[in-house]
C-alpha positions in Angstrom: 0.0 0.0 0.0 1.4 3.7 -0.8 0.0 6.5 1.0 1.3 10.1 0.2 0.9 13.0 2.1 1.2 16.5 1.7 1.9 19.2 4.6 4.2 22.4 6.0 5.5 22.5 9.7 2.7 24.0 10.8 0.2 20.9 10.1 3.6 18.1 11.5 1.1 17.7 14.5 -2.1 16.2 12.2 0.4 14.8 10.1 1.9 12.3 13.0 -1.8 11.8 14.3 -3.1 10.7 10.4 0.0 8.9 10.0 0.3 6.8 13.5 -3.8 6.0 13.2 -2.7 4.6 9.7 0.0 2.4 11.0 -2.1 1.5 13.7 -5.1 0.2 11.9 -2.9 -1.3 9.2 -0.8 -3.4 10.9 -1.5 -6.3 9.1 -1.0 -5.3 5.6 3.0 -6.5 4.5 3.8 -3.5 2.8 2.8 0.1 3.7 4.9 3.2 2.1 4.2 6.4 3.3 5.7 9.2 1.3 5.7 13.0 2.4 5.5 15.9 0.2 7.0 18.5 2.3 6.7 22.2 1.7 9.3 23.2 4.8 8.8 20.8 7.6 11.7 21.5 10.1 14.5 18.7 10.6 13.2 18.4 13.9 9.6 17.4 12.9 11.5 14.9 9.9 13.3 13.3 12.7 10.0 13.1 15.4 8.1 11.3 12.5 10.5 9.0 11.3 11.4 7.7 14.4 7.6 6.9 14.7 7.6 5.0 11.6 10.6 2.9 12.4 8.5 1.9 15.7 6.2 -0.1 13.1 8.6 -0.8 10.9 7.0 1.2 8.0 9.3 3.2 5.1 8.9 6.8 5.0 9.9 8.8 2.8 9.9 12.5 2.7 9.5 14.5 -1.2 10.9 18.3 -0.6 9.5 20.8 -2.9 9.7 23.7 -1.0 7.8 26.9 -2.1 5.4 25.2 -4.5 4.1 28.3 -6.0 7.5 27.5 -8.4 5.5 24.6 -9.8 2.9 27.3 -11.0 4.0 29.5 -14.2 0.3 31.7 -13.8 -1.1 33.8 -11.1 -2.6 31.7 -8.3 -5.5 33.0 -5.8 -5.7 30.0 -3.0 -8.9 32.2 -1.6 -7.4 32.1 1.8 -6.6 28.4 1.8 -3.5 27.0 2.5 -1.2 26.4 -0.8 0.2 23.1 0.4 -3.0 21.3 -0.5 -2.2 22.3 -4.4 0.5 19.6 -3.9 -2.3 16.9 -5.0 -2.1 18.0 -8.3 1.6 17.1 -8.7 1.8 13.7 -7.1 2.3 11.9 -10.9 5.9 13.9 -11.0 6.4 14.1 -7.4 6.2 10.0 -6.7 8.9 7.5 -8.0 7.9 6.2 -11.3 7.7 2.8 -10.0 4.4 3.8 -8.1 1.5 3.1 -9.8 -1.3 3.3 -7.8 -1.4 6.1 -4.6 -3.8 6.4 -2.0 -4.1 10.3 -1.3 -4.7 11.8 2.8 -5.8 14.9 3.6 -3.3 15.6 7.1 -6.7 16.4 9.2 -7.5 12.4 8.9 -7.6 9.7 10.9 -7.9 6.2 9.6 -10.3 4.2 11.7 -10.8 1.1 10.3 -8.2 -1.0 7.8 -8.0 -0.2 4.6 -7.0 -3.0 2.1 -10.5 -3.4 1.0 -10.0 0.5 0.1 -6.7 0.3 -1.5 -8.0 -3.4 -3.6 -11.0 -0.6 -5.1 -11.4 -1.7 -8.6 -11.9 1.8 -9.9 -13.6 0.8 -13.6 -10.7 2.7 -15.8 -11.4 5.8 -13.8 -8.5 8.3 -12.9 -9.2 8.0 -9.1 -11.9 7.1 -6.5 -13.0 9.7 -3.9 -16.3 10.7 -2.1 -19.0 13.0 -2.9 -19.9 15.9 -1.2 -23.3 17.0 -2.2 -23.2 20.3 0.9 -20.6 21.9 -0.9 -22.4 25.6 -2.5 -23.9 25.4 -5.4 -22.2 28.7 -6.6 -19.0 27.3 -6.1 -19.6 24.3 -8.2 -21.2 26.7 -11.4 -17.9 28.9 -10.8 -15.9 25.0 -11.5 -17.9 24.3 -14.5 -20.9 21.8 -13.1 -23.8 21.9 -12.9 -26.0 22.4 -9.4 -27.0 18.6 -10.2 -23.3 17.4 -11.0 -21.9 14.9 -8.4 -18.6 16.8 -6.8 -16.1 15.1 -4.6 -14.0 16.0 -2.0 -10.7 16.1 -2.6 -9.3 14.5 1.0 -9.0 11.3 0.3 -8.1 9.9 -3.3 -7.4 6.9 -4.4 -5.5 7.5 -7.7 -4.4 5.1 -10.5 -0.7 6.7 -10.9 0.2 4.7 -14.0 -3.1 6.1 -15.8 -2.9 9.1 -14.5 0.9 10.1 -15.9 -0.3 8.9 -19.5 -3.5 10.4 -19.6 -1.7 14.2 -18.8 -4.1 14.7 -15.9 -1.5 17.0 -14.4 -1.6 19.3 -17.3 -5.1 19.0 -18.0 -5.7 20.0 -14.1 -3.0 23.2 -14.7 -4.8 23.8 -18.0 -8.1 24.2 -16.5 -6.9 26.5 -13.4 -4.9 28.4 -15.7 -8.3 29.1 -17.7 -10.5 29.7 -14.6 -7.7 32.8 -13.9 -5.8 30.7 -11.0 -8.9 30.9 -9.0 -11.8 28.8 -7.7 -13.3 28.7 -4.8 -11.6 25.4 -3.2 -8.6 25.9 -5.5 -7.3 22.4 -5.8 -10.7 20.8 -5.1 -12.5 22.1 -7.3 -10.3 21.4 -10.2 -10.3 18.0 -9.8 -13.9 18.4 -10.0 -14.3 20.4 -12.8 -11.4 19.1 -15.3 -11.5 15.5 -14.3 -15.3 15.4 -14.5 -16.8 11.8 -15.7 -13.1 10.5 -14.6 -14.0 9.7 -11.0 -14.9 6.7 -9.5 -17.4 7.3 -6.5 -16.3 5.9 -3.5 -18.1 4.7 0.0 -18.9 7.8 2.2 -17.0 5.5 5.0 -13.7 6.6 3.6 -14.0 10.3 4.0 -16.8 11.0 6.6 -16.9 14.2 7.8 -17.5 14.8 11.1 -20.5 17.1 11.0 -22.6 14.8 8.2 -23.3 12.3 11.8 -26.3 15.0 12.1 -27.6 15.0 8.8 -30.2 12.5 7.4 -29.9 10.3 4.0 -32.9 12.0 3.1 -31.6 16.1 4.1 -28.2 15.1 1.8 -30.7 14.4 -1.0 -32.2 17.8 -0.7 -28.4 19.0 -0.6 -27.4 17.1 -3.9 -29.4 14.5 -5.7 -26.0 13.1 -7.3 -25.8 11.4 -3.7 -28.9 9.2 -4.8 -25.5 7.0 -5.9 -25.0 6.5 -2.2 -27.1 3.6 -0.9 -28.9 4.7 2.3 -27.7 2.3 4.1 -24.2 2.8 3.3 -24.5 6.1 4.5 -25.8 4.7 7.7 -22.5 2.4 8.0 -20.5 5.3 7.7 -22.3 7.2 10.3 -21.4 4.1 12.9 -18.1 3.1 11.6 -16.4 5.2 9.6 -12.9 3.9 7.9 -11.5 7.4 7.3 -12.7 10.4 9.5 -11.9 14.1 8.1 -12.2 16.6 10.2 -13.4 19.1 7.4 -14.8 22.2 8.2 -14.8 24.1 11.9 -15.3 21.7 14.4 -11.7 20.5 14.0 -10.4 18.4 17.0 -7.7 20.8 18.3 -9.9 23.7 18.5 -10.7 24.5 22.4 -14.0 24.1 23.2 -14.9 21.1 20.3 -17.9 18.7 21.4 -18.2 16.8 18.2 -18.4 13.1 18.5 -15.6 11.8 16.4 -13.2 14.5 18.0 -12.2 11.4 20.5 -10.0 9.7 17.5 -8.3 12.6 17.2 -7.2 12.8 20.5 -6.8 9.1 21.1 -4.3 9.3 18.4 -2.3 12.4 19.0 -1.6 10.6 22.0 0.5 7.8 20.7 2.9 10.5 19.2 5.6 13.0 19.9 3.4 15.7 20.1 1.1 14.1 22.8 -0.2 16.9 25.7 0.1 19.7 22.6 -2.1 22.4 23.9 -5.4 22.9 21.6 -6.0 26.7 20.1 -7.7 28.9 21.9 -10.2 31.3 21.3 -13.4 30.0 19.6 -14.8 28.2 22.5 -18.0 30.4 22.3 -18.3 29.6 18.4 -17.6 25.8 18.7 -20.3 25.4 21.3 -22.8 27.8 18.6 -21.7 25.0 15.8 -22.2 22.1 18.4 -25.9 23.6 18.9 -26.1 24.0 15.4 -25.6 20.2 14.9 -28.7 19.6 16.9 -30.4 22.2 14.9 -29.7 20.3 11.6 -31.4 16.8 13.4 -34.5 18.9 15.2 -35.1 21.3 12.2 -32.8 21.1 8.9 -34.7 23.5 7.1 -33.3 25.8 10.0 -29.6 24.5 9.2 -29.5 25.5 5.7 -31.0 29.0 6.2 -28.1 29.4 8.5 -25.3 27.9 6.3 -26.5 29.5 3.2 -26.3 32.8 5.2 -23.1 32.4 6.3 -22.0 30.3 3.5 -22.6 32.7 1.3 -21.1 35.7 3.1 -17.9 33.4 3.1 -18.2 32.6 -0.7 -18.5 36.3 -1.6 -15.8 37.1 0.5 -13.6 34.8 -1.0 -15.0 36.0 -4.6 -14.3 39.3 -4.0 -10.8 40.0 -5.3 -8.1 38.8 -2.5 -8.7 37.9 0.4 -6.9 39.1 3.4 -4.0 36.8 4.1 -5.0 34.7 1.0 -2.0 32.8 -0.1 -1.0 34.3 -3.7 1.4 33.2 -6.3 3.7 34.8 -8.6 1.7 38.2 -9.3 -0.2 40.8 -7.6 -3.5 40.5 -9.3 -5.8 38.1 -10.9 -6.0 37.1 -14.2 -9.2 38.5 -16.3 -11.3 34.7 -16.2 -12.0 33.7 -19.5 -15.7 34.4 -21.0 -18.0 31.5 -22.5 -16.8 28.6 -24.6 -17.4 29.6 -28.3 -20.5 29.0 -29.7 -21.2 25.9 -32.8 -18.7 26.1 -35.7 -20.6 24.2 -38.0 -18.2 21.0 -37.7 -19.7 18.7 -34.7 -23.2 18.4 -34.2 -24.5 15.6 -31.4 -28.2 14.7 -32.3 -29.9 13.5 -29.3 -33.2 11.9 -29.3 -35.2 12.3 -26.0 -38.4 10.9 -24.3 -39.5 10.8 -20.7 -35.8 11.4 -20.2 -36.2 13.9 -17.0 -34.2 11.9 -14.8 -30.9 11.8 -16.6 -30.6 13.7 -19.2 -29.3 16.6 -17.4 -26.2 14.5 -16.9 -25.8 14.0 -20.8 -26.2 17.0 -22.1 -23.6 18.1 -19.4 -21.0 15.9 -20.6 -21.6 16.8 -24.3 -21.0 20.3 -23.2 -17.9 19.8 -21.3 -16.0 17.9 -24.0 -12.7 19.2 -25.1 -13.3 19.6 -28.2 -15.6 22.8 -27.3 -17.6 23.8 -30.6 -20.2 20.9 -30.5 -23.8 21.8 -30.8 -26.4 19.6 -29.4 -29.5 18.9 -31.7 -32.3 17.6 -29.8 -35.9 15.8 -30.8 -38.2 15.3 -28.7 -41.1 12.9 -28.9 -43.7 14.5 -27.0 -42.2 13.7 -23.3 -45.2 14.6 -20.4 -42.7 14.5 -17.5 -40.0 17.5 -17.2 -38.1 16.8 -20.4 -39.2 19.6 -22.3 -39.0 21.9 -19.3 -34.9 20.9 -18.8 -34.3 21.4 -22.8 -35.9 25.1 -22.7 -33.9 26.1 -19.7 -30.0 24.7 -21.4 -31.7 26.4 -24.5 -32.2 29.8 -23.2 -28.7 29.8 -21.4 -26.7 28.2 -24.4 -28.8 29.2 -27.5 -26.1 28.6 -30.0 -25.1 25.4 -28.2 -28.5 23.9 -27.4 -31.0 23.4 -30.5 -34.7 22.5 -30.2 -35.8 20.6 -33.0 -38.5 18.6 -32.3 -40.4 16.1 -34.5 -44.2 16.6 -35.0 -45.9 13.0 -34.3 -47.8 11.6 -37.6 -50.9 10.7 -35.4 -52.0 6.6 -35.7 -50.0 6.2 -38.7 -46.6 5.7 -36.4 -48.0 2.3 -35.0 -47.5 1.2 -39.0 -44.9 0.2 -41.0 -41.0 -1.3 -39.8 -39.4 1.6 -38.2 -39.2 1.8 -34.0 -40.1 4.9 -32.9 -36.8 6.2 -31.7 -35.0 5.3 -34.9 -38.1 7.5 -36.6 -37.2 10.2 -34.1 -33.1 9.9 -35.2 -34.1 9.9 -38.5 -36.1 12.9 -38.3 -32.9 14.1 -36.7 -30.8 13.1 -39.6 -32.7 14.7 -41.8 -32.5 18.2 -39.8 -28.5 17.3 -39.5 -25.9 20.2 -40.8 -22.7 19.0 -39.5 -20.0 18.0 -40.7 -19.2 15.0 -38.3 -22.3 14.1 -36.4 -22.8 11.9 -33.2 -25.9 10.2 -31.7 -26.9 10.9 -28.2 -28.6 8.6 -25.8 -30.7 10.4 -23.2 -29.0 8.8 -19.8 -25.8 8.1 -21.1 -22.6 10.2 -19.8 -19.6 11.0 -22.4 -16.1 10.9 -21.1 -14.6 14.3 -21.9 -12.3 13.6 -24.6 -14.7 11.1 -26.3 -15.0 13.3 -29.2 -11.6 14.3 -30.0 -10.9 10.6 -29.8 -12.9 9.8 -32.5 -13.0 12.9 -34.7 -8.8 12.0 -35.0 -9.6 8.1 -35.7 -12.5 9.1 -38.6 -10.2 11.8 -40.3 -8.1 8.8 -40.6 -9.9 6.8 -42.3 -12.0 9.3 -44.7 -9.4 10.3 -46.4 -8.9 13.5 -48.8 -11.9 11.9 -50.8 -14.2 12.5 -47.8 -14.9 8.2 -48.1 -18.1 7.4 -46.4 -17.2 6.5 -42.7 -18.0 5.4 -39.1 -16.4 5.3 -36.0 -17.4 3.6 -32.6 -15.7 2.7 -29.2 -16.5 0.5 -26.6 -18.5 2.1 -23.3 -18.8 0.9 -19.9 -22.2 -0.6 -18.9 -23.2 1.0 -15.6 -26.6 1.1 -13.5 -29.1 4.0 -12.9 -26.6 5.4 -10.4 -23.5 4.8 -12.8 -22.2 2.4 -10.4 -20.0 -0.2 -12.5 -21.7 -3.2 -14.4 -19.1 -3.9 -16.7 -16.0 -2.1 -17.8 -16.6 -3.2 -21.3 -19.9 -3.2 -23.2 -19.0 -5.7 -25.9 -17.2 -7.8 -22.7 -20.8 -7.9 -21.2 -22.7 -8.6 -24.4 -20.0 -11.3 -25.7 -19.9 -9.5 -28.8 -16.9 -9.1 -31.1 -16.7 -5.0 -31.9 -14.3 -5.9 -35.3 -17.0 -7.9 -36.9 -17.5 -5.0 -39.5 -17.8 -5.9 -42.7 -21.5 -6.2 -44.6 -21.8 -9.6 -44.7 -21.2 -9.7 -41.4 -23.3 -6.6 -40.0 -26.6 -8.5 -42.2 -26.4 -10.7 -39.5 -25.8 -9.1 -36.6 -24.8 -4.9 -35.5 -21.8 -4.4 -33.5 -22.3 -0.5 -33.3 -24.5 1.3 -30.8 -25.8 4.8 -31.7 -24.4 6.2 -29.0 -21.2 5.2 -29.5 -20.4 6.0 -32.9 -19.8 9.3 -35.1 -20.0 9.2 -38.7 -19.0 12.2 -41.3 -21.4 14.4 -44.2 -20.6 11.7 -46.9 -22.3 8.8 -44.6 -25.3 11.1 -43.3 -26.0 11.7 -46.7 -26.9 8.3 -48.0 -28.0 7.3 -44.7 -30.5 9.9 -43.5 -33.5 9.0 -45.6 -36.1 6.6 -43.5 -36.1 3.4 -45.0 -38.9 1.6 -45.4 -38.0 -0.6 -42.4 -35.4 -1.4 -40.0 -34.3 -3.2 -36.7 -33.0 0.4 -35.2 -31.2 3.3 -37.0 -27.9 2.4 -35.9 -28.2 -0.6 -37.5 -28.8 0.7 -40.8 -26.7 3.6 -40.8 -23.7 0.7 -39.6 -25.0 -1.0 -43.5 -24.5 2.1 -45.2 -21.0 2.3 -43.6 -20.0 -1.3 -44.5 -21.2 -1.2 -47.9 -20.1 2.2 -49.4 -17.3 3.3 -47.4 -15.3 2.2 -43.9 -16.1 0.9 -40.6 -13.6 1.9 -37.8 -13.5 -0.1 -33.9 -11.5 2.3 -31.1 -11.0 -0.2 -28.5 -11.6 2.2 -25.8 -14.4 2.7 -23.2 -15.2 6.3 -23.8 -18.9 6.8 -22.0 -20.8 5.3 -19.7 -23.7 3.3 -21.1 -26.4 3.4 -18.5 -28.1 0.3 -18.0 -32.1 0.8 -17.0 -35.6 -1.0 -16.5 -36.5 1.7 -19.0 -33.8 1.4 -21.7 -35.1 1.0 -25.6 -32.5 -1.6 -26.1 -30.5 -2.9 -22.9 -26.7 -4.2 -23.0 -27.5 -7.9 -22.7 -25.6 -10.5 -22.5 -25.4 -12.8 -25.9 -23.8 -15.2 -26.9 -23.3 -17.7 -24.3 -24.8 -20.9 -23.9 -27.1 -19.1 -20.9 -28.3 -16.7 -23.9 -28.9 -19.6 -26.2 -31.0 -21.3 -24.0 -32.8 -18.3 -23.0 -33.8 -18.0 -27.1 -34.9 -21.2 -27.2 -37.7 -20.4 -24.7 -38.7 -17.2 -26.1 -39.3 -18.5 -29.7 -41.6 -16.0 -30.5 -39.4 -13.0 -30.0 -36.7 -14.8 -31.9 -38.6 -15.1 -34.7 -39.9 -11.8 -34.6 -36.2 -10.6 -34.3 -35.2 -12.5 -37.4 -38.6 -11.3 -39.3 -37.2 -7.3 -38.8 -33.7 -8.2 -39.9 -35.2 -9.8 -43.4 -37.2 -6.5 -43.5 -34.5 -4.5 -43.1 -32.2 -6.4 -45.6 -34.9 -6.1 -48.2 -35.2 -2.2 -47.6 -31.8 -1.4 -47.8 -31.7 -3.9 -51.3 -35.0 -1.9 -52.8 -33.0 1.6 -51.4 -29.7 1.2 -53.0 -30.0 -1.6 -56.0 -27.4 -1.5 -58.5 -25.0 0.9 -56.7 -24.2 -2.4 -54.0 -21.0 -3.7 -54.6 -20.8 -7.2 -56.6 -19.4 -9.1 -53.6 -21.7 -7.4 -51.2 -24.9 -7.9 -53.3 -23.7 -11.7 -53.5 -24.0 -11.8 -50.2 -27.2 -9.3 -49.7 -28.8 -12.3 -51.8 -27.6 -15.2 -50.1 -28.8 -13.8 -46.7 -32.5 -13.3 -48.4 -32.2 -16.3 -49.8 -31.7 -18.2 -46.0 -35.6 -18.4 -44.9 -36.1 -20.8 -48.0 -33.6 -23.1 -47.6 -33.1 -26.2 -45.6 -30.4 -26.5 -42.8 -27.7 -27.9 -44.7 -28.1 -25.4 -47.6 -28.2 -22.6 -45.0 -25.1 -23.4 -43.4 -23.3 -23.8 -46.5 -24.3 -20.3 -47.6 -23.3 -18.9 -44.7 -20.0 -20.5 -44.7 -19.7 -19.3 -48.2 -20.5 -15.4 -47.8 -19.2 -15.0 -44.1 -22.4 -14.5 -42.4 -20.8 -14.8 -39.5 -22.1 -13.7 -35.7 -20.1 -12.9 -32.8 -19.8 -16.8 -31.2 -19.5 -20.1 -33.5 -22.8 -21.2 -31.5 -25.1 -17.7 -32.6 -23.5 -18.4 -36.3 -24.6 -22.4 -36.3 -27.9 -21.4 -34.8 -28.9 -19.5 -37.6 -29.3 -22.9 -39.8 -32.5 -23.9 -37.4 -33.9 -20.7 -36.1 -34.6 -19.2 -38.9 -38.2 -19.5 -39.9 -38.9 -20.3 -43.4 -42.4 -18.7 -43.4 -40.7 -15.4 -43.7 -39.5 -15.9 -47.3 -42.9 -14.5 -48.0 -43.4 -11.1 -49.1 -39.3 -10.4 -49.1 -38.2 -8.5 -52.3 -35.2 -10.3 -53.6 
């Protein structure tokens, strides 16, 4: 286990308390590292704490930077905070390459419980694990870029995949996005992890950063704070509450304040005992205000509505201050004044457009269209349909409208009454084609309602399809893999096509007759594609499906073997992630033989429409095996499999491909053009 720290003399007392409650409750893990970023901590304080270590027999190693502000080459504005907790943001230079994964402590902790269920965290791909905090202001999270709705974390404890970390450029991303908000945000280094690592987080148990003061809050008062905690189960929360694993005393009611009633003070000073700096007298001087917070506690149990008039009162007289220019004793680097803060992102370019497709969405779409807006490719503009929602949809569209108008585009499709229940098209695939049609990009995404977009999946896949288009502009399509998550985006799978058993690099058009490795919402395709795509056909299984046909047949298909949203799985999804393929799956079809047939009967539509649509201009080789697949409801087993063989109409397993010789119902060579 590696545990870094970072701290100036003035916090060597929490350090040695943090750092003896870690060896303490660790005692039984083999290896424990503790490294120390140090910005000035005396020789005498080295010596106390090393010493301390050597009693457990633990390596410590101390990192000395000095004055950080050298690390900075722009104005910084800490807003009265001290500057030594920037040193989070440095830890993939600071730490010896060999360290690959780092579990991060705030000084002001105390580790209650062991934590190698903590530090064996499978964190899903993400940069780092931490806690949310839903009672941080909303003002301070709009000034970081989210959302009042966003999930935010606090930045105390971390658990941070070091290896990913140093080759995804987090450290420069982070310094990029400080630099941009002027060197100044309301909890500096917190809330630039929040803001330019957003969708990069893995959301860890409350029990391993409890603060102190949330022991008198409710599950159900937090909700009111920040519905993003709805991730939290309740009675996780209520674990934390009794045994916490890491307590941070965030906040006022810190330990060695005079005059501190708070329950969990007692670690503290069970702890600061067993060190150096035992009997060190607590600060004076706020004994009157720490018994006005302890009532205050009480207040929150008896009356929260009481609690947040006061803390938004005062909260907000602490926000402006710290808004207000510089704060008295603020901690300022390298210049005198702040930099002018940069004004809005600039508005749609005409090159990106994302085309989402929306109904009864209320629930997650905010999420979505959040992470569109926050890629890093910034001129994307978000086309939305939607297909006559009664919930708060519409309502949550208007209001991004109004304060994004050349961002957000309200395009929605006028229903065509009973004659929608007709014909071979699903209505969301009407509703993207409708989209399609209204499409003036010149790449174009599809958006999910409830999914969530990593930040850079756009540049990812505008570089991969500029790749393969070519100067000629070639008809093309590019898709990654996604993560399969649950309603709270808690992980399911790190890998959609993992999860399904599907093979993403099945893409040629013999192969995608048979079965459609590309989700809409993970794919982009360029002008040439949308153009022989965007008519409705007369039917299909699902527009991604037929748009993946146009791909394979007139131009190139492109796999980027990298997870690059979240794919919420739902009880109200259109089309879950489901598992395929396996023997479990095959079974499963054979009980359910009306749906497979039913299945099969769309994909002969489908392959008929897209013959009738496009005709002579199919290639020779493709319309060979167009043919041959129309041709499978009439033929016997033997036949069948021999055709298959023949043209590659292969699926995903050797069992889904072989199954095709039986399942297929010959009834349905009836009324197929050929």
């Amino acid at each position: 286990m590696n545990v870094v720290y970072a701290s100036n003399e003035h916090y060597a007392r929490h350090l040695a308390v943090s750092m003896v409650s870690l060896f303490e409750r660790n005692q039984k893990a083999k290896k424990l590292v503790v490294y120390v970023v140090s910005m000035g901590i005396s020789a005498k304080s080295r010596g106390l704490l090393r010493a301390m270590a050597g009693k457990y027999k633990r390596e410590l190693y101390f990192i000395e930077v000095g004055q950080i502000r050298k690390l900075f080459d722009f104005p910084v504005d800490t807003r009265g905070f001290d500057i030594s907790a920037m040193a989070r943001l440095f830890v993939g230079r600071l730490l010896p390459g060999q360290v690959r994964r780092v579990l991060y402590l705030d000084c002001d902790t105390v580790v209650a419980q062991p934590l190698t269920a903590l530090w064996n965290t499978d964190l899903h791909g993400k940069l780092l694990g931490a806690v949310l905090e839903p009672t941080i202001y909303p003002e301070a999270k709009r000034e970081a870029g989210l959302k009042a709705q966003d999930a935010y974390v606090n930045s105390g404890v971390l658990l941070i995949d070091l290896k990913q970390w140093r080759q995804s450029r987090a450290e420069g991303r982070l310094l990029d996005f400080y630099r941009k908000k002027g060197g100044s945000l309301f909890a500096c280094d917190q809330d630039t992890l929040n803001g330019a690592l957003k969708g990069e987080i893995f959301y860890l148990s409350p029990r391993y950063n409890f603060f102190p003061n949330y022991r008198y809050f409710s599950y159900k008062e937090l909700l009111w704070y920040g519905k993003a905690y709805r991730m939290v189960p309740e009675a996780e929360f209520r674990k934390a509450k009794s045994h916490p694993a890491i307590i941070h005393y965030a906040g006022d009611e810190r330990p060695w304040i005079a005059g501190n009633r708070n329950h969990y003070r007692r670690a503290y000073e069970k702890y600061l005992a067993m060190t150096p700096w035992e009997g060190a007298p607590k600060e004076e001087g706020k004994r009157l205000y720490m018994l006005s917070y302890h009532m205050m506690d009480y207040v929150t149990v008896a009356c929260p509505p009481v609690r947040r008039y006061i803390s938004r009162y005062f909260g907000m007289k602490m926000v402006e201050a710290r808004n207000g220019g510089r704060l008295q004793g603020a901690d300022v680097c390298r210049g005198s004044h702040r930099q002018e803060k940069p004004g809005k992102p600039k508005g749609w370019d005409g090159r990106i457009q994302a085309l989402m497709a929306t109904y009864q969405g209320e629930a997650y779409i905010e999420g979505q269209l959040d992470s569109i807006l926050a890629q890093t490719v910034p001129e994307i503009q978000v086309v939305v349909s939607d297909d006559g929602s009664t919930d708060r949809t519409r309502e949550i569209l208007e209001r991004y409208q109004k304060e994004d108008p050349e961002r957000v585009v309200l395009r929605h499709r006028e229903r065509a009454g009973a004659k929608e229940g007709g014909g071979g098209i699903p209505a969301p695939a009407r509703n993207f084609f409708w989209l399609l049609s209204q499409a003036e990009g010149e790449y174009l995404l599809l958006s999910d309602q409830d999914d969530i977009w990593h930040p850079k999946k756009v540049e990812t896949l505008l570089k991969k399809i500029k790749e393969i288009e070519g100067e000629g502009k070639l008809p093309a399509l590019v898709y990654s893999d996604m993560e399969v998550v649950d309603s709270r985006l808690q992980p399911i799978s790190p890998s959609f096509f993992s999860y399904a058993h599907s093979n993403p690099r099945r893409t040629s058009f013999s192969e995608i007759l048979v079965e459609n490795p590309v989700t809409g919402g993970a794919m982009m395709m360029n002008r040439a594609l949308l153009e022989l795509a965007k008519k409705e056909p007369d039917a299909c299984v699902m527009h991604d499906w037929w748009i993946a046909l146009c791909a394979s047949c007139f131009g190139a298909i492109a796999y980027v073997p990298q997870a690059l949203s979240q794919y919420r799985q739902h009880g109200n999804n259109v089309l879950g992630a489901a598992k395929t393929g396996s023997l479990e799956d095959l079974r499963r079809r054979a009980g359910r033989q009306k749906e497979v047939e039913e299945n099969y009967r769309k994909m002969f539509q489908q392959a008929a429409a897209f013959e009738k649509r496009f005709g002579p201009k199919i290639g020779i080789e493709q319309r060979k095996a167009l043919w041959a697949f129309l041709a499978l409801p009439g033929q016997g087993a033997g036949r069948r499999l021999a055709n298959i063989a023949k043209h590659r109409l292969f699926k995903s397993s050797k069992a889904q491909t072989l199954a095709q010789c039986f399942t297929i119902p010959s009834r349905y060579q009836e009324g197929l053009t050929l």
